[in-house]
Every structure is written in structure tokens, then in C-alpha cells.
C-alpha positions as CSV (number, residue, x, y, z in Angstrom):
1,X,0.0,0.0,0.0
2,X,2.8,2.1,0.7
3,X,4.8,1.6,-2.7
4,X,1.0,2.2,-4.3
5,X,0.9,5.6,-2.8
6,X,4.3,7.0,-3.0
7,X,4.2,5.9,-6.8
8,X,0.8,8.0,-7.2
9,X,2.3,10.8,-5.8
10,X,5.2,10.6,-7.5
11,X,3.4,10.6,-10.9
12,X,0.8,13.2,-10.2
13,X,4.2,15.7,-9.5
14,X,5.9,14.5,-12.6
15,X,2.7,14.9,-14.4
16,X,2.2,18.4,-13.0
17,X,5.9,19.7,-14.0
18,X,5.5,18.0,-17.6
19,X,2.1,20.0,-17.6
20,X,4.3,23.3,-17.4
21,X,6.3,22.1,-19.4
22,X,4.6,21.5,-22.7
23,X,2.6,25.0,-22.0
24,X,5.8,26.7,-22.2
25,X,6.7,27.8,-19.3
26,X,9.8,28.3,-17.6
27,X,10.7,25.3,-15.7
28,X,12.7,26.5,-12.2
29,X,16.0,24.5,-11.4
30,X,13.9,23.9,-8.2
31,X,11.5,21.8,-10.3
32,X,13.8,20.1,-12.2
33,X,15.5,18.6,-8.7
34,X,11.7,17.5,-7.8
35,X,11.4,15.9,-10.9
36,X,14.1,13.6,-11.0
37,X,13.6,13.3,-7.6
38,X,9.9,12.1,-8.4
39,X,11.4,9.9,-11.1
40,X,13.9,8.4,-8.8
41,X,11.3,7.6,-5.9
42,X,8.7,6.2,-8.4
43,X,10.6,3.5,-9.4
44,X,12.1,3.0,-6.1
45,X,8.9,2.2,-4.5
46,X,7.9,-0.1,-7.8
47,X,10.6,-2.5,-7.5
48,X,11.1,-2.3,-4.1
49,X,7.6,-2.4,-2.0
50,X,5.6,-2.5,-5.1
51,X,7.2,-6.0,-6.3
52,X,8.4,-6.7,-3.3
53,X,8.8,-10.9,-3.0
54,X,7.2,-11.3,-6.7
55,X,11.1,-11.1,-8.0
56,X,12.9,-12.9,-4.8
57,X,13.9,-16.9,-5.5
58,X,11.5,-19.2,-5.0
59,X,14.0,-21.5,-3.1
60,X,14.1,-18.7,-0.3
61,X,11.1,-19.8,1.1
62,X,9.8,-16.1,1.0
63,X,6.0,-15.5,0.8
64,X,4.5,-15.4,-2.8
65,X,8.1,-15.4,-4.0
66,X,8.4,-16.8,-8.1
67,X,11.6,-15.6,-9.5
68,X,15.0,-16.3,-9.7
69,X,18.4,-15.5,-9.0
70,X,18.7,-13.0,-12.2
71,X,15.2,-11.2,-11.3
72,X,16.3,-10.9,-7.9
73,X,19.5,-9.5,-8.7
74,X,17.7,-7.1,-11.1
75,X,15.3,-6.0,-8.4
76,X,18.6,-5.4,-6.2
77,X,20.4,-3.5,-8.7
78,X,17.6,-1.3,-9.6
79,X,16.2,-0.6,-6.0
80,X,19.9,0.1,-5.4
81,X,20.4,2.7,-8.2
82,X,17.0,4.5,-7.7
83,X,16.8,4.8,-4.0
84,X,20.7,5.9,-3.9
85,X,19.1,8.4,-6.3
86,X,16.0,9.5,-3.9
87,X,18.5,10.5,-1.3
88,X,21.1,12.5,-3.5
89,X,18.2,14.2,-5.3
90,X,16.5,15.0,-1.8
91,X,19.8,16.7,-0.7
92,X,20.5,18.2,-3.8
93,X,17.2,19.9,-3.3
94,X,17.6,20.8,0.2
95,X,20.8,22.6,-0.5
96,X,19.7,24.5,-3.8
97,X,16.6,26.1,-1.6
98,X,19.8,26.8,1.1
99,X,21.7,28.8,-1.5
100,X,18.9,30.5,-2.9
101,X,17.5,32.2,-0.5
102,X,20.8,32.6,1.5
103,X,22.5,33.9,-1.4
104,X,19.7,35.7,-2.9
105,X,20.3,34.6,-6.7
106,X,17.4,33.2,-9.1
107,X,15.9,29.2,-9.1
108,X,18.1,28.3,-12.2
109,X,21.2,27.0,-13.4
110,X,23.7,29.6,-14.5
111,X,25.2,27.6,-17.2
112,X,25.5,24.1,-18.7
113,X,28.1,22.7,-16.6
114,X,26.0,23.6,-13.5
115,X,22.9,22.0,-14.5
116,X,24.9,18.9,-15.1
117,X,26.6,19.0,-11.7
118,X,22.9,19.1,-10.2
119,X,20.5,16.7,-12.4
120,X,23.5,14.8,-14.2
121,X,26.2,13.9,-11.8
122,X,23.9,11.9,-9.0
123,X,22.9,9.4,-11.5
124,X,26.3,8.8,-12.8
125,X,27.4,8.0,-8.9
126,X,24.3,6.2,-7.7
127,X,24.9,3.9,-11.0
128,X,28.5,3.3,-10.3
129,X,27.9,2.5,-6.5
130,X,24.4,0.1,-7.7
131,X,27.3,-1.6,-10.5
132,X,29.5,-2.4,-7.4
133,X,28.0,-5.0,-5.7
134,X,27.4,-6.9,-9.4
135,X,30.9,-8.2,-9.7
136,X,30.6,-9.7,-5.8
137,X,27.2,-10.9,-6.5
138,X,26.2,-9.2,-3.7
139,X,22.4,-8.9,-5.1
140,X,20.3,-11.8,-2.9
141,X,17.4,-12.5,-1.2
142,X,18.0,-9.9,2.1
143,X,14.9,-11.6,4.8
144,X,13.2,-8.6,4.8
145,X,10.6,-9.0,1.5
146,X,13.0,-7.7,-1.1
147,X,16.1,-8.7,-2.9
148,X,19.3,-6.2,-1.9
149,X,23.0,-6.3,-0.9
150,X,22.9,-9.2,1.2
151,X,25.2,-12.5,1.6
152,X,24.0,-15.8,0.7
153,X,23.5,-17.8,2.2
154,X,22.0,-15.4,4.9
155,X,24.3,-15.5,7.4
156,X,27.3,-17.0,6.3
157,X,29.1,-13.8,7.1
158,X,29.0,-14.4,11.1
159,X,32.1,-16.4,12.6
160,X,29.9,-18.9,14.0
161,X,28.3,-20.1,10.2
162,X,30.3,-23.3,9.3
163,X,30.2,-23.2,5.3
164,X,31.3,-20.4,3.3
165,X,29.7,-17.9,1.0
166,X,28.9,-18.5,-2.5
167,X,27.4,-15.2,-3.4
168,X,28.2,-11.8,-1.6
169,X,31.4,-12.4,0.4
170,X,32.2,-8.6,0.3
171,X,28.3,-7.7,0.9
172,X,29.2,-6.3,4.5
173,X,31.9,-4.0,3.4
174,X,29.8,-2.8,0.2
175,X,26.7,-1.8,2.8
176,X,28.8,0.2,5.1
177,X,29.5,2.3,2.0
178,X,26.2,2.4,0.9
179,X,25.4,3.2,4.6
180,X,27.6,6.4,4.5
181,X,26.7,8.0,1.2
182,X,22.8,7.8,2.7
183,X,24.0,9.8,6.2
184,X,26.4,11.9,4.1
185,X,22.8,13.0,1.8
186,X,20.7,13.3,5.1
187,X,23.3,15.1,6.9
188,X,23.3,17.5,4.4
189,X,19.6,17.5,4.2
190,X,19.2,18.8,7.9
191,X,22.6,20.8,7.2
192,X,20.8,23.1,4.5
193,X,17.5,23.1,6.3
194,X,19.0,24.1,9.5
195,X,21.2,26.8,7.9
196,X,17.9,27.7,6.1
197,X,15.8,27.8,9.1
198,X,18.3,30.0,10.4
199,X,18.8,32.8,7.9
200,X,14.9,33.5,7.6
201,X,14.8,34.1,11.3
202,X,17.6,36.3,11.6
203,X,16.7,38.1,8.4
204,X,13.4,38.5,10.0
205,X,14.6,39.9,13.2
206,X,16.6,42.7,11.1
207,X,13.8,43.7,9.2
208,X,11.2,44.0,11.9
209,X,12.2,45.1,15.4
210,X,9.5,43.5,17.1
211,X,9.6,39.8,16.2
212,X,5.0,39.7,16.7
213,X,2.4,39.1,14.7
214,X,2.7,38.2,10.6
215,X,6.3,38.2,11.0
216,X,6.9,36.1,13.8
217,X,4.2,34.0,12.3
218,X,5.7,33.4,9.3
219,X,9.0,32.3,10.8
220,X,7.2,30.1,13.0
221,X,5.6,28.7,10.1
222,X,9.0,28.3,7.7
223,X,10.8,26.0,11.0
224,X,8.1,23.9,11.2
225,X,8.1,23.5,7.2
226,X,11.9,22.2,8.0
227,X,11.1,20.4,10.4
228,X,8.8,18.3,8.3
229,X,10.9,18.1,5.3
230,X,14.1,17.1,7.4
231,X,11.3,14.1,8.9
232,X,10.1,13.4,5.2
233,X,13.6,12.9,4.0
């Protein structure tokens, strides 16, 4: 149900900036991030929740499971690729609303080469870090409903399993990395915001010696619109 809803949100803000798009109007670098970003979590929550055990080995004893070993590696690598993509496209956008408004310049890309650096370069690294685990065939059946970076057998990892691995022996090593680049996009998610937060208060403050009524209102309501977006993230 989840996956259902996330992908029907997902498509009704793709939809929306297409819509704009076709009428001819200017599309704002701010909705170019929320696009890919809608992109990335779309088929995130497809193959992942959406799918869920439909692609997972029979063999694994996992409910309503009927693939195989390629489908579940597919489900891995993609799942991999587009959810590493969710969380660099949530911090890119977290960081281009920082340096707009703290920097006071326009929602667009200045030139080429910045525009690639935003929408370009995060799907070049989250493909490289979802080819990784390919050559380790680190893409198994993970116990929790979906194929991912996982050893297998399950378990064969720990010091007290006799037999050794046949698939994933470097799975460990290869989620601690995939591990960091998530904190390093959330850090910088509640980095931006907090910075954010921050300026629009103290800008605030300057502009109106006494911090009452719309003004104090309006900063009140901008934290809590942080807040939220740091919890959605």
C-alpha cells in the first residue's frame, strides 16, 4: 500500500511539472530537482515495495516469491540505483533552496556545466555504487521482502556459520559504504534546512524590530516547514 501511494504521488508531481512544461513555461531548477527526484522515488517504491517478493527466488522460502536468482539480482540493482538516487536528489534539493534564498540569486542553473553538476552527476554515482556489488554478487534475497545487498547464504558472514559464502562475500563491506553515502545525503539534508531555518529568522529579526504578529508568524511557520521536510527525508 505504501509503494502504491508513493508511486501516485510521484506521478501526479511529474505529471504536474511536464504539464508546465509543454505550456511553455519556464521550468525552475527547483523543479527540475523535484522531478528527478519524483522519477527516482517512483521507481524506487515499484521495484522495491511494489514488487516486493514477486522477484525474490523461490528456493528462499519467502512468501509469494516466483523468481530467480537473475530477477532478484535485477530488483537489487535497480532498487539500489533508484533509491541511492532519492537520497542524492532529496539533498541536492535541500541545498539548492539553502543557497537561494541565503544567497539571494534566481531558481536556475547559470550555465551548462551547473545543471549537469545538479541533475547529471547523482545518477552517474548512484549507477556506479548500484554496478558495485554486481561483480561480488552481492544482489540476494536480504529476509526482509526484497532482494538487496545481502550474503548468501543469509548468514554466512557471522564467525559462528560453518560453510562459506557462494554469493556476496564482500556484501558487509559494500553496505557500510552504501550506509555512509545515505548519512552523508541526510546530513546534508538537515545541514541546509537548519542553515535555512536560520537565515529567515535572523533576516526577519533585522527587518522588523518587534519579532510579533505576521512576521513572527511566518518564521514560525517556515521552521516547522523544515522540520517536516528534514522528517520526510
Amino acid at each position: 500500500t505504501g509503494g502504491l501511494l508513493s508511486m501516485i504521488a510521484s506521478h501526479c508531481i511529474t505529471r504536474d511539472v511536464l504539464i508546465r512544461y509543454h505550456r511553455g513555461e519556464r521550468i525552475r531548477l527547483t523543479h527540475k530537482i523535484v522531478f528527478e527526484l519524483s522519477l527516482a522515488n517512483f521507481w524506487a517504491s515499484f521495484f522495491s515495495p511494489f514488487l516486493s517478493t514477486w522477484m525474490v527466488p523461490k528456493e528462499s522460502g519467502a512468501y509469494q516469491a516466483a523468481g530467480n536468482t537473475v530477477s532478484c539480482t535485477a530488483q537489487g540493482l535497480l532498487d539500489c540505483f533508484f533509491y541511492g538516487l532519492s537520497a542524492f536528489m532529496n539533498a541536492a534539493l535541500a541545498l539548492a533552496y539553502c543557497i537561494i534564498v541565503k544567497r539571494r540569486r534566481k531558481d536556475e542553473a547559470r550555465s551548462r556545466r551547473s545543471l549537469f553538476i545538479v541533475l547529471g552527476l547523482p545518477p552517474i554515482i548512484c549507477f556506479f555504487l548500484a554496478i558495485k556489488p554486481l561483480f561480488d554478487q552481492s544482489y540476494n534475497y536480504t529476509n526482509f521482502h526484497v532482494c538487496g545487498i545481502a550474503e548468501h547464504p543469509l548468514g554466512c558472514l557471522s564467525e559462528n556459520y560453518d560453510d562459506q559464502c557462494t554469493r556476496g562475500s564482500n556484501a558487509r563491506e559494500i553496505k557500510i559504504a552504501r550506509f555512509a553515502c545515505i548519512c552523508l545525503a541526510n546530513i546534508t539534508i538537515v545541514v541546509s534546512v537548519c542553515v535555512l531555518i536560520q537565515h529567515v529568522v535572523s533576516t526577519e529579526r533585522r527587518m522588523a524590530s518587534d519579532a510579533t504578529g505576521s512576521s513572527y508568524g511566518l518564521s514560525i511557520k517556515i521552521t516547522w516547514q523544515g522540520i517536516w521536510y528534514v522528517a520526510g527525508a
